[in-house]
TORMARTI-797419 format. One record per residue: y, z, x of N, C-alpha, C in turn; residue in one letter. Coordinates in steps of 0.02 Angstrom, whole numbers, padded with zeros to 5 digits, always signed. Layout:
BEGIN
YZXYZXYZXA ...
This chain:
BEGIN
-00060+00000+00042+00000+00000+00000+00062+00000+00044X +00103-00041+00021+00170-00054+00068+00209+00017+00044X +00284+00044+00113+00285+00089+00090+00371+00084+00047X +00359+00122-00024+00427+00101-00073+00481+00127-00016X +00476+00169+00020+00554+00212+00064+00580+00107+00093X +00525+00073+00130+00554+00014+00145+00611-00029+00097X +00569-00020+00046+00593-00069-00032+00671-00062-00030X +00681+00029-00018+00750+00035-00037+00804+00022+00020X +00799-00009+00069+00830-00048+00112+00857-00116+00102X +00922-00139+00121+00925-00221+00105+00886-00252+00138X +00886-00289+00133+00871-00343+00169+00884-00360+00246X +00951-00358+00269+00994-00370+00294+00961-00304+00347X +00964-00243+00306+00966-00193+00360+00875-00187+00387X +00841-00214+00347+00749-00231+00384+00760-00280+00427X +00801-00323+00427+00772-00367+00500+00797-00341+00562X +00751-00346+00598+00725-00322+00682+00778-00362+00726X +00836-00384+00737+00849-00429+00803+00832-00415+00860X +00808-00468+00899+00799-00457+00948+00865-00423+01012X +00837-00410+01077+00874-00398+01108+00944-00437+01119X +00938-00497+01097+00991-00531+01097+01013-00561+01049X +01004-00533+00987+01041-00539+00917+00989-00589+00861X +00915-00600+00898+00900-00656+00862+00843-00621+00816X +00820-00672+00785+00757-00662+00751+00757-00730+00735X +00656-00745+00748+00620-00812+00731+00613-00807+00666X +00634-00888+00665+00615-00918+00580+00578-00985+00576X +00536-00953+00539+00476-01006+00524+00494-01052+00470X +00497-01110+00463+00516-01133+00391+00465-01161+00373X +00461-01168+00300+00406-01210+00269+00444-01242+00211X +00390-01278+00194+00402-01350+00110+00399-01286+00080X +00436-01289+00026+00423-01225-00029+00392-01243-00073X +00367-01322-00086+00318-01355-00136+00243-01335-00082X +00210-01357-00043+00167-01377+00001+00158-01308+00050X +00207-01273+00065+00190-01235+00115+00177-01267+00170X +00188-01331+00209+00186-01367+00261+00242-01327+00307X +00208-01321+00362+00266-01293+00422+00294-01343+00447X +00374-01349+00444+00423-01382+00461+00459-01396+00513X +00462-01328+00543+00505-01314+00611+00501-01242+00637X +00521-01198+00658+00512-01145+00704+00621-01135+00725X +00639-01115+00703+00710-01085+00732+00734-01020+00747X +00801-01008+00772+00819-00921+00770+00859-00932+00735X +00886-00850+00723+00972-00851+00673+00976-00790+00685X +01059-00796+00697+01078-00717+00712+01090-00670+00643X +01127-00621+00645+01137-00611+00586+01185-00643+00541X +01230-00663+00581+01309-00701+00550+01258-00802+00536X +01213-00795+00558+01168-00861+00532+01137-00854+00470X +01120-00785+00467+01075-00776+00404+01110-00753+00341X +01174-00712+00364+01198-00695+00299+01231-00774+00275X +01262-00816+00313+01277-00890+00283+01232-00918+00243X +01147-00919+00284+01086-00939+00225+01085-00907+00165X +01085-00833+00188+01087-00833+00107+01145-00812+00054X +01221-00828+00079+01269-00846+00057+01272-00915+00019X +01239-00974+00034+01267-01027+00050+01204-01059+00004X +01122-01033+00025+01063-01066+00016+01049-01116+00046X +01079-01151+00118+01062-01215+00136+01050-01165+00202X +01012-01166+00242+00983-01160+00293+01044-01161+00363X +01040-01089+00395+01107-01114+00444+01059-01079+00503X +01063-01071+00554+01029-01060+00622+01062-01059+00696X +01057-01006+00762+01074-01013+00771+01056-01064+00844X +01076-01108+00875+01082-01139+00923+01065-01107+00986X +01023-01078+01012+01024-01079+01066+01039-01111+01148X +01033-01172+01150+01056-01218+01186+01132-01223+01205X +01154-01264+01118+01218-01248+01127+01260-01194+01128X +01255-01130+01089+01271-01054+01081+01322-01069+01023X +01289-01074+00992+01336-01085+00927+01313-01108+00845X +01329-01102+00812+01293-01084+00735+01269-01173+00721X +01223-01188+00684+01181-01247+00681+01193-01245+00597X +01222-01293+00568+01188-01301+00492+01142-01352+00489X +01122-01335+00470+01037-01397+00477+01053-01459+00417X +01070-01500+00463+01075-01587+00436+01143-01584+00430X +01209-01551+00469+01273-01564+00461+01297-01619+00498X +01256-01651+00540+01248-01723+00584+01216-01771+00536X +01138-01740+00544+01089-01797+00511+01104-01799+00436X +01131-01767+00416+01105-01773+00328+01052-01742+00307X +01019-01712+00351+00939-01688+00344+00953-01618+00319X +00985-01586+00261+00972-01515+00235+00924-01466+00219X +00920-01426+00230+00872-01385+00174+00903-01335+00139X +00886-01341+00083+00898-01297+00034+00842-01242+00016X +00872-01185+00037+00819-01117+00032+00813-01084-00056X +00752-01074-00036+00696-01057-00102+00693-00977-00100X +00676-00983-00053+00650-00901-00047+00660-00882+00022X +00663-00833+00069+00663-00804+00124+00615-00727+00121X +00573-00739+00153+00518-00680+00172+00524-00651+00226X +00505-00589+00248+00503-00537+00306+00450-00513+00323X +00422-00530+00370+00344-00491+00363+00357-00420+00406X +00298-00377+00410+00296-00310+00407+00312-00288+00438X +00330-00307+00508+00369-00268+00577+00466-00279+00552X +00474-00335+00509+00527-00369+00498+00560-00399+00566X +00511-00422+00606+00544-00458+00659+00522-00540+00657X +00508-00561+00611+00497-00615+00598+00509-00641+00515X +00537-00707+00516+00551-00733+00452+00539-00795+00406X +00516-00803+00341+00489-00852+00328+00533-00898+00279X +00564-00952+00308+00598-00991+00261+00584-01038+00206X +00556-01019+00135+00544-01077+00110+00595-01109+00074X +00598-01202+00109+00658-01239+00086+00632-01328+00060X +00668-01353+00010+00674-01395-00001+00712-01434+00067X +00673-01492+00079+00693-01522+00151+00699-01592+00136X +00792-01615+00151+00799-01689+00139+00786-01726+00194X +00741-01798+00196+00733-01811+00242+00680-01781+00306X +00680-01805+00370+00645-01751+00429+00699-01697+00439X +00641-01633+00464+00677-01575+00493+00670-01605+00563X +00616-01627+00596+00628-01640+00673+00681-01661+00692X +00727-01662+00755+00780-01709+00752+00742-01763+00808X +00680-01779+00837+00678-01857+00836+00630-01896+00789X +00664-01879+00729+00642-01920+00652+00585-01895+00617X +00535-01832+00650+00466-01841+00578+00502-01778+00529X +00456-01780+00481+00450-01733+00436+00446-01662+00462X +00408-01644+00510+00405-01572+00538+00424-01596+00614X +00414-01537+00621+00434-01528+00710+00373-01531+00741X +00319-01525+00699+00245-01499+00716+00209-01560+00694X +00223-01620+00728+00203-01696+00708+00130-01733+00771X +00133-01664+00816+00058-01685+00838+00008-01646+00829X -00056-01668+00831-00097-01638+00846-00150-01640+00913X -00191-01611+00923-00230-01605+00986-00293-01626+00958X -00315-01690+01002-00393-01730+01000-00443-01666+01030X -00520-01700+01029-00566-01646+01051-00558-01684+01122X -00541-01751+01155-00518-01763+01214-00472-01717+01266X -00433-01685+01224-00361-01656+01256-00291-01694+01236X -00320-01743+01206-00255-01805+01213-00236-01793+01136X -00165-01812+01131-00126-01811+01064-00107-01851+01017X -00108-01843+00971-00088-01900+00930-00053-01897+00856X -00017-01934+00831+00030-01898+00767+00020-01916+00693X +00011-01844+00693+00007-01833+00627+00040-01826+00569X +00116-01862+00548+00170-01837+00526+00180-01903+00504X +00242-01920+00466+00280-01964+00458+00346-01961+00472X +00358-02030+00526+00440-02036+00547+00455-02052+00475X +00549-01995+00484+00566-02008+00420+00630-02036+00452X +00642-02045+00494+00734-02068+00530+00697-02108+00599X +00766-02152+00632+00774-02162+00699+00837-02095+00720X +00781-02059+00758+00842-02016+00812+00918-02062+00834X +00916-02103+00855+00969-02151+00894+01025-02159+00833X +01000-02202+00791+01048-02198+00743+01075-02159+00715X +01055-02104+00686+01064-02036+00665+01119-02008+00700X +01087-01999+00787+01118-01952+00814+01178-02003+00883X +01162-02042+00890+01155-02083+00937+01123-02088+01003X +01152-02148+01030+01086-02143+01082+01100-02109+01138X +01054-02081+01151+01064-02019+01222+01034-02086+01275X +01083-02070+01347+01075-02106+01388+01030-02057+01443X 
């Protein structure tokens, strides 16, 4: 039995950040349950998600807040958001326009592994990266 003292906490105040403000988010199809992508979000990422309902994240690379498809067009619109039991991890389920990958499939998770070792894809391109984003030299 989960324990009710948790229940009466927000939301906000159960998630775990990490040492450096983050916490992983898993996203999925909220029709399918298909895993989509894998991101972080700080907290000023997450209260926007669920201010907003479109999926915001934060950038690591660049260091700076990500709305997902504010380039591509590629949105998601959140369904639900889950916490599992440590609350250091999070589950996004979203309606997804277009690919979440940004070089064009449907998921980020577009290969799989042969009983060879060798890979091969399992996904559907839904974009050209280049056009989208342009072309990286």
């Amino acid at each position: 039995m989960g324990d009710n003292q948790d229940l009466q906490k927000t939301f906000l105040e159960s998630v775990k950040f990490d040492d450096k403000g983050l916490v992983p988010a898993i996203v999925q199809d909220h029709e399918t349950g298909k895993v989509l992508m894998m991101a972080w979000m700080n907290r000023v990422s997450l209260e926007m998600t669920l201010e907003k309902k479109k999926a915001c994240y934060w950038s690591r690379s660049r260091k700076e807040l990500w709305l997902k498809g504010e380039s591509s067009g590629n949105m998601q619109t959140v369904h639900d958001i889950l916490i599992d039991c440590d609350g250091d991890t999070l589950i996004l389920k979203v309606s997804q326009i277009g690919g979440a990958c940004h070089v064009g499939y449907h998921s980020c998770f577009y290969r799989s592994v042969k009983d060879d070792g060798t890979m091969e894809i399992c996904d559907t391109l839904m974009f050209n990266p280049d056009e989208v984003y342009g072309k990286k030299s």
